[in-house]
N, C-alpha and C positions, 0 to 999 in steps of 0.2 A: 277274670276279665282279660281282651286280649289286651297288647302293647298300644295297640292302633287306639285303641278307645280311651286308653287312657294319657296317651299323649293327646287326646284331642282334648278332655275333659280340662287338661293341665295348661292349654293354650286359650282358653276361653279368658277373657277382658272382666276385671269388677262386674258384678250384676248380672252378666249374661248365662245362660243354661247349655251345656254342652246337648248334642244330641242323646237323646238315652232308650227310646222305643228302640233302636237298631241294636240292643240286646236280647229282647226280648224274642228270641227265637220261635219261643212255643205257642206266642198269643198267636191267635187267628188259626191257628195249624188247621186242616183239612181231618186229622185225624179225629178218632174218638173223643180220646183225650178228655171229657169231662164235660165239653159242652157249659152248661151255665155253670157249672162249679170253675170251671176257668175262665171266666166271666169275672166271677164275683171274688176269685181268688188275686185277679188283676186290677180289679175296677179300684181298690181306695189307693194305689200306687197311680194307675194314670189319672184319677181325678186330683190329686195331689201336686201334678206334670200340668195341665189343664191351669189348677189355681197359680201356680209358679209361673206359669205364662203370663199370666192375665196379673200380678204384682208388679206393684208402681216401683216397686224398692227390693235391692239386694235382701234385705229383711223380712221383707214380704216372702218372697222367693226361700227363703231358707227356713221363716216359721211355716209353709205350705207342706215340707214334709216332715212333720212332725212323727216323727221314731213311736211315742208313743202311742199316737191315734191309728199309724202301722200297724204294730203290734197286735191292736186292737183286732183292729181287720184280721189279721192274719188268725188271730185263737178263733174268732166268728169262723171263717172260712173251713178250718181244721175244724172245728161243730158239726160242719153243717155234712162236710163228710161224714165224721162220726156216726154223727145221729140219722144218713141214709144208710150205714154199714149193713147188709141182711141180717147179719147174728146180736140178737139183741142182749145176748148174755153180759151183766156187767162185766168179766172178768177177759172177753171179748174184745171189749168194747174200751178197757185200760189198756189192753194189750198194740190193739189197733191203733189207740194216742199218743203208746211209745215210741209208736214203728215212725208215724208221721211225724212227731217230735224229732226222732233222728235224721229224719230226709229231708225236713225243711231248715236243719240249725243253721244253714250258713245262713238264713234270712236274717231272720232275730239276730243273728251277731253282727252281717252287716248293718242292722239299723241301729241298732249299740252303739258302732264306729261311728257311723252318720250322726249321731246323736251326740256324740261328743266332739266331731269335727263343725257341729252347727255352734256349739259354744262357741269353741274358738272363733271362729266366724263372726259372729253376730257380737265379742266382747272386744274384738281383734282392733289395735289402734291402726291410722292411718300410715304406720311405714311397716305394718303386717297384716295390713287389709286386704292387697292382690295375694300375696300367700297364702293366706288361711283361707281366702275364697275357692283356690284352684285345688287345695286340698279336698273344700267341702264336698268339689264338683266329681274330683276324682271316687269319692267314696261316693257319693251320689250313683256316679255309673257303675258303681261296683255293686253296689245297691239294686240295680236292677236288673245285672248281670247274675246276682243271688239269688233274687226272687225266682229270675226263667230258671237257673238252675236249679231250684226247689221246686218248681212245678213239673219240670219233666222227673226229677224223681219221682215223683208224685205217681204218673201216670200209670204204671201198672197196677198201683192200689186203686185209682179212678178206673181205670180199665175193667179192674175184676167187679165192679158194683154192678149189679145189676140194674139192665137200662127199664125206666120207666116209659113204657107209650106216651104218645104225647096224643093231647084231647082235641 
């Protein structure tokens, strides 16, 4: 993540959300790049941005990106390649979930970190409540600064799938 982003994350007030879409490099891109599988590889992080918004409470705001309901997302999305991969060979297709396991780690780690900077957060008493909130925020954008950079890893195994016609 650069400096800029995350001095902004670190200046953010109790309860408010730094900006975090202006990491996100690769959504929308023009390119190939995957079309709905970068769709649905983004969709439970901004829908999670979306609920954070729309939370009455810093609490709110912080159970909205739940690490593990992430995670979730993220093994779905890695399936859903998998399972359009063309080589249906099992041993293929293990092969294929190691390669993508290693290009998306820094995700899963940063939602780790988020995960345990929401603790603090959300147990954090009132003369360590603006601190551990600017921490959560800072790993938040780090967090989505991880995601884009696991998706464009990503793209040249999205790139080599074969494109389906569309109906």
């Amino acid at each position: 993540m650069d400096d800029e982003r995350a001095r902004d994350a670190n200046r953010v007030e109790y309860g408010e959300l730094p900006e975090l879409t202006r990491a996100l490099r690769a959504l929308g891109s023009a390119r190939r790049s995957g079309g709905n599988l970068q769709s649905q590889f983004f969709l439970p992080l901004l829908d999670a941005r979306r609920k954070a918004q729309h939370a009455r409470s810093a609490a709110g705001r912080v159970h909205a990106f739940d690490a593990t309901d992430l995670n979730r997302a993220l093994e779905r999305a890695i399936e859903r390649i998998v399972s359009g991969w063309p080589d249906a060979r099992p041993s293929a297709r293990r092969a294929l979930r190691a390669e993508i396991g290693e290009r998306v780690n820094a995700y899963p780690r940063a939602l780790k970190a988020l995960s345990e900077c929401a603790a603090k957060a959300l147990e954090a008493d009132e003369s360590k409540r603006l601190e551990s909130w600017r921490e959560w925020t800072v790993q938040l954008a780090a967090t989505f600064d991880a995601a884009d950079r696991s998706w464009m890893s990503l793209r040249s195994v999205i790139d080599a799938m074969p494109v389906t016609p569309r109906r």
